[in-house]
GUDREN-75021 format. One record per residue (C-alpha): x, y, z. Coordinates in steps of 0.1 Angstrom, whole numbers, always signed. Layout:
<sites>
X / Y / Z;
...
</sites>
This chain:
<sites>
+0 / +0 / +0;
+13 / +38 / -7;
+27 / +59 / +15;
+6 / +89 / +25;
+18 / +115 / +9;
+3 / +143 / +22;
-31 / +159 / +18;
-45 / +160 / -16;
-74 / +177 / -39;
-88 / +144 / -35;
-97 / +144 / +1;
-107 / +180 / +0;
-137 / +167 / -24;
-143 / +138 / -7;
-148 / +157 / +28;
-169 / +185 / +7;
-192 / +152 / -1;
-189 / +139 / +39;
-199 / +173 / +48;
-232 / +175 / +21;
-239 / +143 / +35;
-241 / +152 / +71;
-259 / +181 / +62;
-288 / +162 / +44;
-290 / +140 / +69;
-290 / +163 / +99;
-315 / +188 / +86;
-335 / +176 / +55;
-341 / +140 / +59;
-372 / +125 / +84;
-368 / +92 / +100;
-394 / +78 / +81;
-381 / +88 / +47;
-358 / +50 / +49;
-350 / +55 / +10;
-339 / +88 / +12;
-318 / +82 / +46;
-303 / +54 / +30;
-292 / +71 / +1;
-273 / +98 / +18;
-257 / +70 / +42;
-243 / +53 / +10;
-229 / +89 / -1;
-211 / +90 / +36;
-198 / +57 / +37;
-186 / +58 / -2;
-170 / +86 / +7;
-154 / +73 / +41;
-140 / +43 / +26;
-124 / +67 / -3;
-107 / +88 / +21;
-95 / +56 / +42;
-83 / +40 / +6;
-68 / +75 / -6;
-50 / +78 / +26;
-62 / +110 / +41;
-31 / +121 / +68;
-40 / +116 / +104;
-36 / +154 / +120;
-60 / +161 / +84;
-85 / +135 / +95;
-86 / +143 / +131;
-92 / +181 / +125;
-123 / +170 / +98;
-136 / +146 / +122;
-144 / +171 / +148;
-158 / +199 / +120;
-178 / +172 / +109;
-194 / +166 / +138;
-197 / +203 / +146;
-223 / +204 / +114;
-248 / +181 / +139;
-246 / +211 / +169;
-279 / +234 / +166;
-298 / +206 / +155;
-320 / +181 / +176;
-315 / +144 / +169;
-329 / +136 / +136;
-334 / +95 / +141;
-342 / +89 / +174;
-368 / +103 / +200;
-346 / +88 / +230;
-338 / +121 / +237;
-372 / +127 / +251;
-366 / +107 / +276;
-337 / +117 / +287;
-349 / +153 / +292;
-378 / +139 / +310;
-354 / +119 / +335;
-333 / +149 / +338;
-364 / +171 / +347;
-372 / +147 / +376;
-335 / +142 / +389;
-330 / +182 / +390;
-364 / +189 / +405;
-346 / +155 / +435;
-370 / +130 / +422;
-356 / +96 / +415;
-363 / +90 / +379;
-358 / +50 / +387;
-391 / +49 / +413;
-418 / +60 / +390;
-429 / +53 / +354;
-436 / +82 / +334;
-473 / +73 / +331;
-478 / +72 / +365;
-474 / +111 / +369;
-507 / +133 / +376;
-497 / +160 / +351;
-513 / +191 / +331;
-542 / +184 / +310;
-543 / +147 / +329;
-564 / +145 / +355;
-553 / +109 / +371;
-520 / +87 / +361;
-527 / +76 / +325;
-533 / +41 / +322;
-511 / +23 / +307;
-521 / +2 / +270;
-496 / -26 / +274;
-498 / -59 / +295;
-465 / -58 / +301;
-470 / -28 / +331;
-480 / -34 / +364;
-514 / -22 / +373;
-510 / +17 / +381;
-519 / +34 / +416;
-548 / +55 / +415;
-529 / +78 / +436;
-500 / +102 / +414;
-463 / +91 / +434;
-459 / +107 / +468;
-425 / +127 / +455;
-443 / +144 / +427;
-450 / +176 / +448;
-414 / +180 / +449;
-423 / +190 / +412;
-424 / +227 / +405;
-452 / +241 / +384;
-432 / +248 / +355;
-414 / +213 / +362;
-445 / +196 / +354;
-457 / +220 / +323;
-421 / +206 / +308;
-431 / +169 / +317;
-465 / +174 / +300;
-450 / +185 / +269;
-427 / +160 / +270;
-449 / +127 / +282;
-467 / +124 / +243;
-434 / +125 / +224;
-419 / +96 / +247;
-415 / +64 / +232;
-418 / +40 / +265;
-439 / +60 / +287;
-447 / +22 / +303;
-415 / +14 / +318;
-388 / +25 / +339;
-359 / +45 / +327;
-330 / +23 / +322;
-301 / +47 / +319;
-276 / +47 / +347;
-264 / +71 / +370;
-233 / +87 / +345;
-266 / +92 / +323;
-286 / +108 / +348;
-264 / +134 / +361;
-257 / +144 / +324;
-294 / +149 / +320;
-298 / +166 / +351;
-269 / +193 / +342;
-286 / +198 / +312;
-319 / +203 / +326;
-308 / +229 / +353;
-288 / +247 / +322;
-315 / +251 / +299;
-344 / +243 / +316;
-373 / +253 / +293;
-355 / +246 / +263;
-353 / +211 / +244;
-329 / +224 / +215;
-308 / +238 / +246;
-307 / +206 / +263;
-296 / +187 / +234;
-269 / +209 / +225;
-252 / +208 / +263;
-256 / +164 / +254;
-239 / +169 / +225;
-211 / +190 / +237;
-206 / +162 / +266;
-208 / +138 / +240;
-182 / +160 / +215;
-156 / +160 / +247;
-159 / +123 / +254;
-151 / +124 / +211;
-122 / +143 / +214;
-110 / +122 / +245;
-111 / +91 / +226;
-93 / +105 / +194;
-61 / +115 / +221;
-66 / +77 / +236;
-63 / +63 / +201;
-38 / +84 / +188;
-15 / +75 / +217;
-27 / +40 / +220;
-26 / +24 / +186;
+12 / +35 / +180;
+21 / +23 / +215;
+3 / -14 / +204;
+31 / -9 / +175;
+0 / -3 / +153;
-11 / +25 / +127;
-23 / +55 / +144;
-39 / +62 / +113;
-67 / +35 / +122;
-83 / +63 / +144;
-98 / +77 / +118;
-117 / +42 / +111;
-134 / +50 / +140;
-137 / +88 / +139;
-147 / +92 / +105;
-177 / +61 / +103;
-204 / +75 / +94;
-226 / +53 / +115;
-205 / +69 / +149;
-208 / +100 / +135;
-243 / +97 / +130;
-257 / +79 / +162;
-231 / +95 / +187;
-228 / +128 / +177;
-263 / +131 / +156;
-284 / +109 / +177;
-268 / +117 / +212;
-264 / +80 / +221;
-240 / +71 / +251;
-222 / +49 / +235;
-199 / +75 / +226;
-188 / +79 / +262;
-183 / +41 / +272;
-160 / +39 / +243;
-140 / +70 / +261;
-142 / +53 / +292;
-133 / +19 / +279;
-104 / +32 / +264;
-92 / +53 / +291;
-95 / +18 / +317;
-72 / +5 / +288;
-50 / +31 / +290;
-46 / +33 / +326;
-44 / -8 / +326;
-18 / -2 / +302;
+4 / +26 / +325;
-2 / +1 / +356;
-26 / +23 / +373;
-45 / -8 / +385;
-69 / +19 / +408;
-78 / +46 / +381;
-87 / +20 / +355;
-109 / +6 / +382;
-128 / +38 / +386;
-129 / +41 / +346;
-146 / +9 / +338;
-171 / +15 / +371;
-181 / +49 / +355;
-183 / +32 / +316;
-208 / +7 / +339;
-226 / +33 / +349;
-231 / +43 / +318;
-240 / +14 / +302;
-240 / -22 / +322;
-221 / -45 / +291;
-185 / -32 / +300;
-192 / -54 / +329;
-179 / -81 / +306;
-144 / -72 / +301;
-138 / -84 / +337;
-131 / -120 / +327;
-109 / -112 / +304;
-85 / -93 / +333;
-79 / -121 / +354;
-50 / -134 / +339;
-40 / -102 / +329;
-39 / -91 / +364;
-31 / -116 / +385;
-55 / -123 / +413;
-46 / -100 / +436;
-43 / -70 / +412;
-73 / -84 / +397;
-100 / -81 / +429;
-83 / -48 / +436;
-96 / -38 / +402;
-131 / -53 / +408;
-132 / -36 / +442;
-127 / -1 / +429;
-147 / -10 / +402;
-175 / -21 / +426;
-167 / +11 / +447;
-174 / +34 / +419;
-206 / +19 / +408;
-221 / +20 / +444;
-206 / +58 / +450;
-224 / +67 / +418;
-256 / +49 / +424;
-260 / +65 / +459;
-283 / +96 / +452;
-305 / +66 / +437;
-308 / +41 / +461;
-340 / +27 / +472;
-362 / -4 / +466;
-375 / +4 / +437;
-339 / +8 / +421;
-334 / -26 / +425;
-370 / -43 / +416;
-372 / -15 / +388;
-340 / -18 / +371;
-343 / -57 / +373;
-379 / -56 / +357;
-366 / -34 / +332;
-340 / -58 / +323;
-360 / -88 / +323;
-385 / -70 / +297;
-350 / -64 / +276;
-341 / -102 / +274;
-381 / -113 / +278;
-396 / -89 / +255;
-377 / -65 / +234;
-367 / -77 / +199;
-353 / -58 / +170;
-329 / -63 / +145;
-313 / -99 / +158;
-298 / -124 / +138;
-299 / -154 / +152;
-328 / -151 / +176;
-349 / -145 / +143;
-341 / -183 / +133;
-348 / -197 / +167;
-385 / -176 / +169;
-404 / -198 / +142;
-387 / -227 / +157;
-403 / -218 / +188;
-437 / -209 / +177;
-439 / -241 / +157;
-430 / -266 / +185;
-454 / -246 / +210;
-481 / -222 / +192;
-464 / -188 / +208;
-433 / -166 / +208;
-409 / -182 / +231;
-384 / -151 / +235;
-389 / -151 / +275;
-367 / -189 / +271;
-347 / -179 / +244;
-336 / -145 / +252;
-321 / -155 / +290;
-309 / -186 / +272;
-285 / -168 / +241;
-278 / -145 / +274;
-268 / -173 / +296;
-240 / -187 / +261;
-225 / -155 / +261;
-218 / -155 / +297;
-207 / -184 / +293;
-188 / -181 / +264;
-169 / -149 / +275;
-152 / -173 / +308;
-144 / -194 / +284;
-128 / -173 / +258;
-110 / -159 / +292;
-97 / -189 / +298;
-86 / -203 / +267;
-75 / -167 / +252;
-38 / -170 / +238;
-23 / -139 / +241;
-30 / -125 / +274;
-12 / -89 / +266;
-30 / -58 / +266;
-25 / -48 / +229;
-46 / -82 / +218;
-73 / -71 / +249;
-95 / -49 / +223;
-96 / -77 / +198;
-111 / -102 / +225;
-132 / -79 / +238;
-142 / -74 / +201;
-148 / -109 / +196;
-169 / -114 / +231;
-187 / -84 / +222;
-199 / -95 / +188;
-214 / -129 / +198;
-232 / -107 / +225;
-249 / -89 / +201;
-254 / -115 / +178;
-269 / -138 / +201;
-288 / -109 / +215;
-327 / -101 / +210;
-321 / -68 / +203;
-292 / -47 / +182;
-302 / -12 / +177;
-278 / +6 / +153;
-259 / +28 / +175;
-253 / -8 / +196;
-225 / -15 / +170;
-203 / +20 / +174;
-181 / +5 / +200;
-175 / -30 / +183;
-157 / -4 / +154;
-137 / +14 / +181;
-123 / -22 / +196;
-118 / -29 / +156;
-93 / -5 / +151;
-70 / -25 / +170;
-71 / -57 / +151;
-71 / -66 / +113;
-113 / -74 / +110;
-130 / -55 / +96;
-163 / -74 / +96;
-178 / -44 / +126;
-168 / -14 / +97;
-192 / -35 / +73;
-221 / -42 / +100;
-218 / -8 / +106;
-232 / +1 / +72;
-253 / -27 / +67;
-270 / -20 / +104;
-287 / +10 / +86;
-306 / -10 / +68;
-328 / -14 / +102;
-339 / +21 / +98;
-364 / +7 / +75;
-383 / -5 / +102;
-392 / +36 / +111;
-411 / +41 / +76;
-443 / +29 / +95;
-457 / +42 / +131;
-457 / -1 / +140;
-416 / -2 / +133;
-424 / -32 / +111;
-388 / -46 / +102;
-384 / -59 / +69;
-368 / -94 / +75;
-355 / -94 / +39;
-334 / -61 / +50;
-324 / -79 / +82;
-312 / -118 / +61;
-290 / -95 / +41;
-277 / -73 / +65;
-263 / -104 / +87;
-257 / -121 / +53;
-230 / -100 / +48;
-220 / -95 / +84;
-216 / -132 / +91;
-201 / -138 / +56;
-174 / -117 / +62;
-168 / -124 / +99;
-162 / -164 / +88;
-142 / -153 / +64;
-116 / -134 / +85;
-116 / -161 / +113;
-105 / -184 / +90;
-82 / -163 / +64;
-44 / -175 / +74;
-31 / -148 / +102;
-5 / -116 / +85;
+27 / -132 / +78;
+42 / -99 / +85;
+46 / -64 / +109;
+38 / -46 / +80;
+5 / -61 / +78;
-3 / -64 / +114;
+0 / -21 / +112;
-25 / -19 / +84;
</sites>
């Protein structure tokens, strides 16, 4: 492959084309416009994979990733509504209600007389009476949670974002508190600082792996990142931070500050939790349930302000609905289903979710025990690899699920997560229709492809050479 030689005429055009793309996308294109969305993704990703090929310089790359998610700051996120949530949780955790105690339809609010009753048999049956910390609620509070409640996409359950989540919502809210396109621009600017964290992790990690620093910009510059992180304000962008700081520290030997960074990526999201395996013989014992103390530490320092019984029973029904109840976009679930519903007349997800679950666990102590290289620089590929059959075992793979398999990625030679990544917005078909009716035939390719490649790399003979290793 050529040497970079510099920047060129050629990545100027190709950024001018990133740059219409993002534009399109971020202010002219509705989620339920699939064919339209999808044809500006193509134009993003054509144009990322020509800059990667035309070797666009590093420092060049790094300066256009962060412009290019600057074109995404005024707006409000253009393919998701989960931000409605989060400025509804944010609105309670600022006024000191615990956003984990009550579901949103159990609020007396504005223009509802009595808690609204819920349309679903998955809730519980509802209290006549509105929750007993909802005078804590100021009069404006609840005007906000009134506009908010018909614009929420689960008003059924509990919230299920952690504590990191919470107090990001909450700053927010106290910030801009009348103002949706305020709140979303302090969440992206949170977001856009864990972004520019993770470009310094990567530029000093991958060189000191002995690998290409270059590969940050696999990450940086994927459209799909680009568009759920930045665009969509999914959190995913700051586990990635997180995770890659703990690998950092890990990496230095600070056994107690990496602790601390994977309890706060947990309580962010809860999957980080399965890098622990993987530590052990990393570690050592010793070092290793010094980690997992801090680690613990952290998480029960930040879950504090939360704590009550209904954090516990809530969270945990909220979690059982995930693995029970929740399916979209899943690969291999999909073939079990009609295998299910043929041997018994019904959906059988509430057995075969906890049971995929149950192989990953499984399989990750396994893959921690049989793992060959225990070094740090081969860490992200396992975790890579653990992560994957997670999510392809799992019931449900939302698109912004797959940003952090392509940050791990840029560590190791597959590039079977960079191609998900663009076949995974094929699932935004599934918004054309008020039902979010997936089209299975978009879903059979997408994994098509995905699993195609993935085979093929675990079986391709391993680099012969450094040189290749760095690509």
């Amino acid at each position: 492959m050529p040497q970079s030689t510099g920047l060129r005429p050629v990545h100027g055009l190709l950024l001018l084309v990133s740059a219409v793309a993002y534009a399109a996308l971020a202010y002219t294109v509705p989620r339920q416009h699939f064919w339209l969305l999808l044809g500006w993704m193509v134009v993003a990703f054509s144009a990322y994979a020509a800059l990667w090929y035309s070797r666009l310089p590093l420092k060049a790359g790094l300066v256009a990733a962060l412009l290019l998610r600057l074109l995404w700051l005024p707006t409000l996120p253009p393919f998701s509504d989960d931000y409605h949530r989060f400025r509804w949780d944010g609105l309670l955790v600022a006024a000191g209600v615990n956003p984990y105690q009550f579901r949103p339809d159990e609020f007396t609010l504005p223009g509802n007389p009595a808690p609204i009753q819920a349309k679903t048999g998955l809730a519980d049956t509802l209290s006549p009476v509105p929750p007993s910390s909802q005078h804590l609620l100021s009069a404006a509070a609840q005007n906000e949670l009134a506009a908010e409640y018909p614009l929420l996409n689960s008003p059924h359950y509990n919230s299920v974002y952690p504590p990191v989540c919470q107090a990001v919502f909450a700053a927010a809210v106290r910030v801009f508190p009348m103002s949706a396109v305020g709140f979303t621009l302090l969440l992206r600017l949170v977001l856009l600082l864990a972004e520019l964290v993770t470009a310094g992790l990567l530029w000093r990690l991958l060189p000191a792996f002995g690998q290409d620093g270059r590969r940050a910009l696999l990450y940086l510059l994927n459209p799909l990142v680009v568009v759920e992180l930045t665009g969509n304000l999914h959190f995913e962008a700051l586990v990635v931070c997180l995770l890659l700081l703990m690998l950092w520290l890990l990496w230095r030997g600070r056994v107690v500050l990496a602790g601390t960074a994977l309890g706060l990526a947990v309580a962010t999201k809860f999957l980080p939790l399965l890098v622990l395996p993987l530590l052990v013989r990393r570690l050592g014992w010793q070092r290793w349930l010094l980690f997992s103390v801090v680690t613990g530490v952290t998480l029960l320092a930040v879950f504090v302000p939360f704590l009550s019984w209904e954090l516990f029973t809530n969270i945990g029904k909220s979690l059982n609905l995930y693995f029970r109840s929740f399916e979209f976009n899943a690969s291999f679930y999909y073939l079990l289903r009609p295998v299910g519903q043929w041997l018994t007349g019904y959906n059988e997800i509430a057995r075969i979710g906890p049971a995929l679950a149950l192989i990953t666990a499984v399989s990750g102590l396994l893959l921690a025990a049989r793992e060959p290289q225990r070094t740090w620089p081969m860490l992200p590929r396992t975790l890579l690899l653990l992560l994957t059959l997670y999510y392809l075992l799992a019931t449900t793979v939302h698109p912004w699920y797959i940003t952090p398999l392509v940050a791990l990625s840029v560590f190791s030679s597959y590039r079977y997560a960079l191609a998900w990544s663009g076949m995974a917005v094929l699932s935004y078909a599934a918004y054309q229709t008020s039902a979010y009716t997936e089209n299975l035939w978009l879903v059979g390719l997408e994994y098509t492809v995905v699993l195609g490649l993935l085979l093929w790399e675990l079986t391709r003979p391993a680099p012969k050479s450094a040189a290749d290793l760095r690509r």
